[in-house]
Legacy VTK file of the C-alpha trace (Angstrom):
# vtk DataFile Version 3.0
C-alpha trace
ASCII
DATASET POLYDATA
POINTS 254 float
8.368 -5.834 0.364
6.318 -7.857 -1.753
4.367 -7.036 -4.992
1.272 -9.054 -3.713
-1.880 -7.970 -3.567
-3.535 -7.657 -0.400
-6.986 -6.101 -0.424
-8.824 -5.090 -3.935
-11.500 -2.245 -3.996
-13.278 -2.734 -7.248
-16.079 -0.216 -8.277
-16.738 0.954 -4.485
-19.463 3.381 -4.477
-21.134 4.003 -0.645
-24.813 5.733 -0.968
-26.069 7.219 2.519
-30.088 7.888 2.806
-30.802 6.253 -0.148
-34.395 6.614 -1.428
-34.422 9.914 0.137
-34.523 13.359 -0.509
-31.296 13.477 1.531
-29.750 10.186 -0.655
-25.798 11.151 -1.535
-23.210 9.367 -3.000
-19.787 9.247 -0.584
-17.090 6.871 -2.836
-17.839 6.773 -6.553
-16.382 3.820 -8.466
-13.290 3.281 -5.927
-10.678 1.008 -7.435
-7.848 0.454 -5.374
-5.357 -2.559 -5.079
-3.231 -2.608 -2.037
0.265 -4.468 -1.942
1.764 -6.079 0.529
4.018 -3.694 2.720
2.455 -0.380 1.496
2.514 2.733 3.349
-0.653 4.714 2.087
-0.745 8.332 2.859
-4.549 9.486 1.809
-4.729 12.813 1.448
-7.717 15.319 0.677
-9.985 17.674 1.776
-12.643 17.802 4.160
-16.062 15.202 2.936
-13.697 14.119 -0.146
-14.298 10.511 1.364
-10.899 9.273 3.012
-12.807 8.350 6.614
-15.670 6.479 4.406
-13.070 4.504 2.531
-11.253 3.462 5.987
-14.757 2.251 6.778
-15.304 0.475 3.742
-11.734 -1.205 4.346
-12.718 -2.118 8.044
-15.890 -3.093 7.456
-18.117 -0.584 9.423
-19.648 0.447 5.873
-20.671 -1.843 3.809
-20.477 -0.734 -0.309
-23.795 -0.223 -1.902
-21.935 -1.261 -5.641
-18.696 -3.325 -6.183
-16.441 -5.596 -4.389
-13.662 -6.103 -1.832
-11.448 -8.747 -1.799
-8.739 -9.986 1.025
-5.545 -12.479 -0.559
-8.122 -12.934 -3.002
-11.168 -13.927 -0.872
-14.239 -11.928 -1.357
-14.923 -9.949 1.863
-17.443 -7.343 0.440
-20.358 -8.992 2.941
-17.749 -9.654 6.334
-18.394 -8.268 9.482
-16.130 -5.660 10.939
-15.620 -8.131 13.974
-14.583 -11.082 11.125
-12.290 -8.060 9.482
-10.655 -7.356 13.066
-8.994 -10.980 12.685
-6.340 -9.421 10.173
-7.572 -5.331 10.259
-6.793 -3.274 12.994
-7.414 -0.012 13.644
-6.060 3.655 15.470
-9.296 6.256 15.409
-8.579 9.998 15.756
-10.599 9.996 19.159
-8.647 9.259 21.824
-11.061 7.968 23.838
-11.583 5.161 20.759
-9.926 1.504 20.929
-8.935 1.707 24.953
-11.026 0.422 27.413
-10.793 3.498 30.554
-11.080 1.567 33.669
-8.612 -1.131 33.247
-4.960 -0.844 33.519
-2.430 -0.579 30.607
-1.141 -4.026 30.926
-5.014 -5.034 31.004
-5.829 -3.400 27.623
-2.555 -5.178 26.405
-3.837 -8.392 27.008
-7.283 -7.686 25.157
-4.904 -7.173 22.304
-2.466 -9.998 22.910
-5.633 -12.093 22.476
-7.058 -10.550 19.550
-8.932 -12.662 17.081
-8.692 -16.015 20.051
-11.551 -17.642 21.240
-11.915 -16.539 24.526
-12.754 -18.848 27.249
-12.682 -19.861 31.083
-8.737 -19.020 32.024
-7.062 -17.806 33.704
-5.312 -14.140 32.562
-1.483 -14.526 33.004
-0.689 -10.888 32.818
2.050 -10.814 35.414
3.655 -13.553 32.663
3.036 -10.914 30.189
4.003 -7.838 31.568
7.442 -7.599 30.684
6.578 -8.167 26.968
4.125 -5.632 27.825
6.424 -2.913 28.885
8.972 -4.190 25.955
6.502 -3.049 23.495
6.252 0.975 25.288
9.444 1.255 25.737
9.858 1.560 21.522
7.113 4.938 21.823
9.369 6.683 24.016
7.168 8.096 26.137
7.024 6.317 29.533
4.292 4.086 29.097
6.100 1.088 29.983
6.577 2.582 33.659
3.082 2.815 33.382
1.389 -0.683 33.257
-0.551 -0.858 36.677
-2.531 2.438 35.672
-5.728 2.747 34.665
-5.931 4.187 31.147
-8.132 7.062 32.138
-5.294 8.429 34.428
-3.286 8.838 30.525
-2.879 11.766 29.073
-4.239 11.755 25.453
-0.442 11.188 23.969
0.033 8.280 26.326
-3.554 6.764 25.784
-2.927 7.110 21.485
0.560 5.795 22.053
-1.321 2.905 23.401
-4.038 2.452 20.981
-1.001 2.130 18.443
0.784 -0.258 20.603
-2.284 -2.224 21.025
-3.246 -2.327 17.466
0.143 -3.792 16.292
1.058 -5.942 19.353
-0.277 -8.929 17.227
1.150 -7.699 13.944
-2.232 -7.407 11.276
-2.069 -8.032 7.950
-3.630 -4.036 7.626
-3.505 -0.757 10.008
-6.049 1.903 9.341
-4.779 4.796 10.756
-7.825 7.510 10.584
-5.855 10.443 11.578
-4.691 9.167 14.725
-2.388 11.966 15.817
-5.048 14.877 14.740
-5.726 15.140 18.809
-2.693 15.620 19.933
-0.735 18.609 20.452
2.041 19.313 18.206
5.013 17.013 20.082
2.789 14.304 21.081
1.821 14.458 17.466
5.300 14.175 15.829
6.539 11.421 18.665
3.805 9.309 17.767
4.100 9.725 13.753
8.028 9.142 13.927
7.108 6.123 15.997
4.832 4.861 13.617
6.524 5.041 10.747
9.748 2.872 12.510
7.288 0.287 13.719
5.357 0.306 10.103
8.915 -0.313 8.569
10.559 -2.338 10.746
7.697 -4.509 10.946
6.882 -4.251 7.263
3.033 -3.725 7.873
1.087 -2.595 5.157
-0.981 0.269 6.447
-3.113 3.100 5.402
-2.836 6.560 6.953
-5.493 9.669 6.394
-3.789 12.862 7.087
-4.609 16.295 6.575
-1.441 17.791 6.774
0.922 17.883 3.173
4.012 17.125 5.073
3.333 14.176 6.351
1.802 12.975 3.248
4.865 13.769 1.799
7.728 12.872 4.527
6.285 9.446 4.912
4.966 6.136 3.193
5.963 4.765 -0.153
2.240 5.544 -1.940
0.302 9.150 -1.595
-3.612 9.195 -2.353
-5.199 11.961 -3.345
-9.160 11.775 -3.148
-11.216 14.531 -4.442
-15.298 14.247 -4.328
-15.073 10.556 -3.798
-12.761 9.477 -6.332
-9.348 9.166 -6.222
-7.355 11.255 -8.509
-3.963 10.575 -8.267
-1.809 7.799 -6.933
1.916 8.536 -7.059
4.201 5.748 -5.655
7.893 5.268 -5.270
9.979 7.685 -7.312
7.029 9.926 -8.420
5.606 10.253 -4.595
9.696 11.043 -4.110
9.474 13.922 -6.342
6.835 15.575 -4.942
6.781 19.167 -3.142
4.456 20.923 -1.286
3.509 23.245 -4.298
2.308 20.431 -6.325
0.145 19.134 -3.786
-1.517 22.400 -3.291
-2.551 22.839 -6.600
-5.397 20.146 -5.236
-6.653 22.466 -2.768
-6.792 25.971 -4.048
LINES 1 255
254 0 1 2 3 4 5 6 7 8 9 10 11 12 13 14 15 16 17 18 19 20 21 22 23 24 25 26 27 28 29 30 31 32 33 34 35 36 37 38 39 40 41 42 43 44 45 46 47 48 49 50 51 52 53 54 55 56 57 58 59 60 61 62 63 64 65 66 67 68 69 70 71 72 73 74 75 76 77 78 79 80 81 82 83 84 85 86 87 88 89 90 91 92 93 94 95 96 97 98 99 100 101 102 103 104 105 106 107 108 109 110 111 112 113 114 115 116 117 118 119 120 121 122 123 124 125 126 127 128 129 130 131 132 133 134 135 136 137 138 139 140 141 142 143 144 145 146 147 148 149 150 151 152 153 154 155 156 157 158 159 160 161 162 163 164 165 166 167 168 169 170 171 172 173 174 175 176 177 178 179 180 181 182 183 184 185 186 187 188 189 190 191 192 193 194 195 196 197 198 199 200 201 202 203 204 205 206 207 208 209 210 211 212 213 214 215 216 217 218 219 220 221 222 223 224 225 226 227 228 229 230 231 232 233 234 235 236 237 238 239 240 241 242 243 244 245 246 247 248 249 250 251 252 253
């Protein structure tokens, strides 16, 4: 792991309905600076901001104040497609990042050609497909005997397990994870996290996580956000995140 700096939030504020009775203020004065092979666990409660910042980060929102910068590049004005070059992303929706009607080993080529031009050739995913079902095998949860079906035929485990797969097949430089195992019952949920976290260190992928559950903010990542009314007010990494128990993050919600 590097001490690099990836991405830099500086001053991030987000206004929705602004000029309106209804105008409110979402992030307020963000400043973040994310290294090189983080593991971010955000953590907080419900409208504190965590699925506006993932936005922000990917793109869909763009900041009404401050800046966002990539290896040093300002991004604050890029598209979410021109983000999706090095940003990929897992969505709590299941039904998010898969396309139904086509086949495992067709959404795995979508993502084997992520951020290509695409053009007039021809597919080559019998070439593929053993790479393909390489790649499932590491979930553990029979996917890779599951290529030639169509994604809507998944149960919601399988299909996340895939949107995971596909989001790191070409490894990106950042995975937003917006509570990506929230839909699943309680073993699908832990299979997936415990894959996650292998492929996330094995891989050395800097990603950001939002979860709602303590434990998991705790059990993994190296660096544990807590936001609170848009702001984020604490940031414990290493040996403080290490010391942590569930008491002292409860304090923040009582």
């Amino acid at each position: 792991m590097t001490n690099a700096a990836l991405i830099k939030l500086k001053n991030i504020e987000t206004t929705v309905n602004p000029g309106t009775a209804d105008e409110a203020k979402i992030l307020k004065g963000i400043n973040l600076e994310i290294k090189e092979g983080d593991f971010i666990c955000l953590l907080g409660g419900n409208g504190a901001g965590k699925s506006t910042l993932l936005n922000v980060l990917a793109g869909e929102i763009h900041p009404s104040q401050g800046t966002i910068s990539y290896k040093g590049i300002d991004i604050t004005k890029e598209s979410e497609e021109k983000r999706s070059r090095f940003i990929a992303r897992v969505f709590q929706d299941t039904k998010l990042g898969t396309a139904p009607r086509m086949t495992v080993a067709e959404n795995l080529l979508l993502a084997a050609k992520r951020g290509e031009r695409r053009g007039l050739r021809l597919r080559r995913l019998k070439a593929e497909k053993a790479a393909f079902a390489k790649a499932l095998a590491t979930i553990n949860n029979g996917l890779e005997d599951k290529l030639d079906v169509a994604v809507d035929q998944l149960s919601g485990g399988q299909r996340q397990a895939l949107s995971f797969v596909m989001a790191t097949y070409k490894r990106p430089d950042l995975l937003l994870l917006d509570e990506h195992t929230a839909a699943l019952d309680p073993r699908s949920s832990r299979n997936l996290l415990e894959a996650t976290d292998r492929h996330i260190r094995q891989e050395q992928i800097t990603a950001v996580m939002i979860t709602h559950h303590m434990e998991d903010a705790l059990k993994y990542g190296n660096r544990l956000l807590v936001l609170e009314n848009g702001q984020i007010i604490r940031d414990y990494q290493g040996a403080a995140k290490r010391q942590l128990t569930m008491n002292d993050l409860a304090k923040f919600f009582e």
